[in-house]
N, C-alpha and C positions, 0 to 999 in steps of 0.2 A: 544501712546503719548510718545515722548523722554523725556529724563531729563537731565540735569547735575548734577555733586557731586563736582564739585567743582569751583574756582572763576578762568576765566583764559581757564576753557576747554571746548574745543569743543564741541557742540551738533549733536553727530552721531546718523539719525535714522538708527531703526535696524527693518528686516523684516525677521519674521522666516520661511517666506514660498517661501522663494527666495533659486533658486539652485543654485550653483558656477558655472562658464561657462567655460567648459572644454576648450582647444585648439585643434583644430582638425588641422590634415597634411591636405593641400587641396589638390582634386586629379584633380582638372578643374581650370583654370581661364579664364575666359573672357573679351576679347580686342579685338572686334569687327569681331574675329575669335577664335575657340574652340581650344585651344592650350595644350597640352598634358605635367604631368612635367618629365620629365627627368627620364630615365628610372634607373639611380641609387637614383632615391630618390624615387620611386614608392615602396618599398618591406611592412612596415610597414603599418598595418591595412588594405592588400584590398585582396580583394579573389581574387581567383584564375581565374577566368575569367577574371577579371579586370588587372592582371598581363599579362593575354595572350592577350587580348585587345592590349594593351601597347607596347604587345614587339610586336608584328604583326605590328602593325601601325608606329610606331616608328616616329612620326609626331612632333619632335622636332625640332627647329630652334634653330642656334647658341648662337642667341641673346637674348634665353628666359630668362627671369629674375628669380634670385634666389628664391627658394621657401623655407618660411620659415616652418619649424618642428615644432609641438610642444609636448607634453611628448612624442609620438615615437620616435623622433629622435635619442636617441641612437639604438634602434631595427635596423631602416633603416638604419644607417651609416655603422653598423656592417653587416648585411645583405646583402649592396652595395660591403662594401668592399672586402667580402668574395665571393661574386658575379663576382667582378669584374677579382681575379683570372682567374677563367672560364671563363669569356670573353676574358681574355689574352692569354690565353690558345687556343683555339674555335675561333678566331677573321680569318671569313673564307668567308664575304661576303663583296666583289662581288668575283664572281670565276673567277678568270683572265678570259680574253677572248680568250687566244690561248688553253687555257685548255678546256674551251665550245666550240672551234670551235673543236676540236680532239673528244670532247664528242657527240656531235651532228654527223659528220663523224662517226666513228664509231658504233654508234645505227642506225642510220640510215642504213648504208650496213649493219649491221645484221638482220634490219627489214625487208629487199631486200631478203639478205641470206634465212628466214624462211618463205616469201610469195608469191619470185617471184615463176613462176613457174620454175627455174631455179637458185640453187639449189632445193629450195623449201622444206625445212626442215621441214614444216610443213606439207605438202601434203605427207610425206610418207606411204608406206604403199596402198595406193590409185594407182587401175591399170595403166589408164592414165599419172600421175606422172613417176611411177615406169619406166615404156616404155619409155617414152619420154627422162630419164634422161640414160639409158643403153642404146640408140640409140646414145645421146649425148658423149657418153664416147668413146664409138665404132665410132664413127666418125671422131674424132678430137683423136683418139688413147690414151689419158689421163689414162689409165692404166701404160702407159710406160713414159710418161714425168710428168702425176701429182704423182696420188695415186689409188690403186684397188678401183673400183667402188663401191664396201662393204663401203669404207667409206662413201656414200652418201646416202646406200640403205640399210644398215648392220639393221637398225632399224624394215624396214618390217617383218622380222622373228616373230616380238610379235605382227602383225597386227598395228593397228593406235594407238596403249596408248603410243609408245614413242613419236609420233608427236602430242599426243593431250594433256600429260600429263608435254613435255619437249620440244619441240620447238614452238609452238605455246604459250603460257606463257612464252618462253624465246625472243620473237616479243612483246608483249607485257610490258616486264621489260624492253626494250631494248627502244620502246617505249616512255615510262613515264619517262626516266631516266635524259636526256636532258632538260624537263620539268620542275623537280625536281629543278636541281642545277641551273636553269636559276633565276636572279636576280627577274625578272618581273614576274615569276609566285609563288614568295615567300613573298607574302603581300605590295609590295610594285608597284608604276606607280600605281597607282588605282586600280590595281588588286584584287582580293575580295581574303580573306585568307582562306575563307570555299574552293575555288576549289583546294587551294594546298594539303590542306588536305584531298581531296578526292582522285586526281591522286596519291598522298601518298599512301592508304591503299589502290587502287587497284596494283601499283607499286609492296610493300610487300605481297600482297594475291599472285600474281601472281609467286612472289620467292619462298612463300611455295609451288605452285604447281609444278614449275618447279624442285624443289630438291626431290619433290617425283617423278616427270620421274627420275629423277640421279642416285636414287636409284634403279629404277627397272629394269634401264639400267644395271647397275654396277652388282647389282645382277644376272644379265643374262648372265654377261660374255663378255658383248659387249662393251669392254674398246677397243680402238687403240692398244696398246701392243697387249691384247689377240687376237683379231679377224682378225685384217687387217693387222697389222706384223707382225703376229705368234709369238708372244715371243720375237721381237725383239723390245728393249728401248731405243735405242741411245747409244754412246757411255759414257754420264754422267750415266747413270744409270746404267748399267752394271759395270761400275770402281767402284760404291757405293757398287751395289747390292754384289760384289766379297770382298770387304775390312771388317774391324772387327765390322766396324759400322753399314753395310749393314746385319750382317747376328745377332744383334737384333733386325732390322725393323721385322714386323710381316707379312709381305707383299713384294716385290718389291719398290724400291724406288719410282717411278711414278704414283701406287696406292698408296703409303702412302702420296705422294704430293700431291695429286689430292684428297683427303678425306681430307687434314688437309685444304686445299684450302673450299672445300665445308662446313667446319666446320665454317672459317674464314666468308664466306659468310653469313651464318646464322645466326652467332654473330653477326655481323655489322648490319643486318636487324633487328632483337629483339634491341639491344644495340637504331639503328635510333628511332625504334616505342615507346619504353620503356623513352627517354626521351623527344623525342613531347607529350607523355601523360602528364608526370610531368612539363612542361612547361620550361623546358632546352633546351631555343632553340640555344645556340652557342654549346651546346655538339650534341643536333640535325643534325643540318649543318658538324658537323665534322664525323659524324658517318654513315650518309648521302654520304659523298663524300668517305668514306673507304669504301661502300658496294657497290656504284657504281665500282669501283676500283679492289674490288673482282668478278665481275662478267661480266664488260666491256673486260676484258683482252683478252677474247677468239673470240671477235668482230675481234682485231687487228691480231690474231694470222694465220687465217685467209689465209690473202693479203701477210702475211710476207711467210706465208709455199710458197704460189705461187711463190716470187720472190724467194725465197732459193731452188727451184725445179730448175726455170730456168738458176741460177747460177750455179747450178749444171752440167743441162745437156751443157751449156756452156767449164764447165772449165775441167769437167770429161767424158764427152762423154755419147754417150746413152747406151753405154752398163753397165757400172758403174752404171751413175747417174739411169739405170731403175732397179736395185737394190732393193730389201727389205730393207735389213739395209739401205743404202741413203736415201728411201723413210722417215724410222722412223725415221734415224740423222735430216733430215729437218725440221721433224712433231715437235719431240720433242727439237729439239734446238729453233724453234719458239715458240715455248709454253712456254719454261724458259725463253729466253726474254721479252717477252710480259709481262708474269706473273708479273715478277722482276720492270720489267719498270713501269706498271698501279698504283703495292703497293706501290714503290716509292713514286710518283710523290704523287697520291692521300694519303699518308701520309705528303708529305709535303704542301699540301693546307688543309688539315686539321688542321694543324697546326700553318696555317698562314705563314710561311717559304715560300710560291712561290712568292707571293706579295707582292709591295712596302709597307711600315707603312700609308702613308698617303694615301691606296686604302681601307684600311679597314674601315669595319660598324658595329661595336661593338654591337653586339643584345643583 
């Protein structure tokens, strides 16, 4: 029963079993389609699925109507904005398309490279291969216009672990990669986001296996320097290896590149997986395009040694151009380029730097 106390005032009833009604951020609204809000106001009160939900889908329209906060709001604004950084940072999707068309060309001939049977980087080791390809060399004379045939066959010596452990996993990174950075297989056109995530952790399973062939290669001795140019590294590495900087490297210049290279590689794979787990998906994408970058290079490196053989035997003659040192000037002068070029370029789309502002999709 209410009261008053005095003449004049209102009669408030009052009920002690009634609770205050909180505000809640809404995380849905509905207008005749399921409309998602805004991925800088999404951070305050939702788990962690529900954030990856969100950024996967990214099914906002221009025109969605403001969504009002209530006590989270300050949480979310501070969270977006500090958010938003890293997306400024990270803002890397769509990957241009001459950058996808280079990427897709190049995996692809490397996928050639380790299955045709011609190189066939994978089939080493295997009689039939083996024959097939020292028939191939002895025909077409490619000792004297490419490179000693060791370089195609140098892996046989340890039986099939380098072809099973390190080019066969290097077909399949090579593979998934194109995949990876394609706009359509990263949550978006209806695409289901479980399969991105899955050609993902087979992509990265397959880079840890292929850096333990690396390793067992490298350990065996069967670098280019050592085996097929006997000690000889081009002329950049020798002018290193000779000066005051060269004689603290612990190594030759070319193995100290090629280990800080294979380091780089590894980082960039932990660094991709390490933040698609924490649901950082513009540093995902960026660290994504920097591993592809570090491993794509030697796709390109490739077609470049062929064309700089036959510039050679052009402009130097076959006596020169069939050379040891010319063979390893070409090897490794194509290998610095390439190198130099992939971490370029693939730091500057990580970056957001190759594309226009209004190509980007702020994840």
């Amino acid at each position: 029963m209410s009261s008053s106390r005095g003449i004049g005032r209102s009669v408030v009833p009052t009920c002690p079993l009634r609770r205050p009604q909180r505000s809640l951020t809404p995380r849905f609204r509905q207008n005749n389609a399921k409309v998602l809000t805004p991925p800088s106001l999404t951070h305050g009160g939702y788990s962690r699925n529900q954030l990856r939900m969100l950024r996967r889908l990214r099914a906002v329209p221009k025109e969605a109507d403001e969504v009002t906060l209530g006590e989270e709001t300050p949480t979310a604004v501070k969270d977006s904005s500090a958010d938003e950084g890293s997306r400024q940072q990270y803002a890397l999707e769509p990957v241009p398309e001459d950058i996808m068309t280079s990427v897709y060309f190049f995996a692809s001939f490397m996928v050639l490279w380790c299955l045709a049977p011609f190189p066939g980087s994978a089939f080493c080791g295997l009689t039939w291969h083996d024959s097939f390809v020292q028939s191939m060399w002895a025909a077409f004379h490619m000792a004297d216009f490419v490179a000693p045939e060791s370089l195609m066959l140098k892996y046989n010596t340890l039986g099939q672990a380098p072809a099973l452990l390190h080019a066969l996993p290097g077909a399949v990174w090579c593979a998934c990669a194109p995949l990876q950075l394609s706009r359509k297989r990263s949550g978006e056109g209806g695409r289901k986001p479980g399969a991105h995530s899955t050609v993902g952790r087979v992509m990265l399973t397959s880079a840890a296996v292929l850096m333990v062939g690396y390793v067992l290669i490298d350990e065996s001795g069967l670098s280019a320097e050592d085996y097929d140019f006997h000690g000889h590294g081009g002329p950049l590495s020798a002018l290193i290896d000779g000066s005051p900087f060269g004689q603290l490297l612990p190594m030759s210049f070319n193995h100290f590149g090629l280990k800080l290279i294979a380091g780089w590689f590894i980082w960039s794979g932990v660094k991709t997986f390490w933040h698609a787990k924490a649901g950082q998906y513009g540093a995902h994408r960026a660290w994504a395009v920097r591993h592809v970058g570090a491993g794509l290079w030697v796709a390109a490196q490739r077609p470049m040694f062929a064309t700089a053989r036959l510039t050679q035997l052009a402009v130097l003659g076959p006596d020169v151009a069939g050379s040891i040192s010319a063979q390893s000037d070409a090897f490794y002068g194509c290998s610095y380029v390439a190198t130099i070029a992939f971490f370029v370029v693939a730091e500057a789309v990580a970056r957001g730097g190759w594309q226009p502002g209004d190509a980007r999709l702020r994840s």
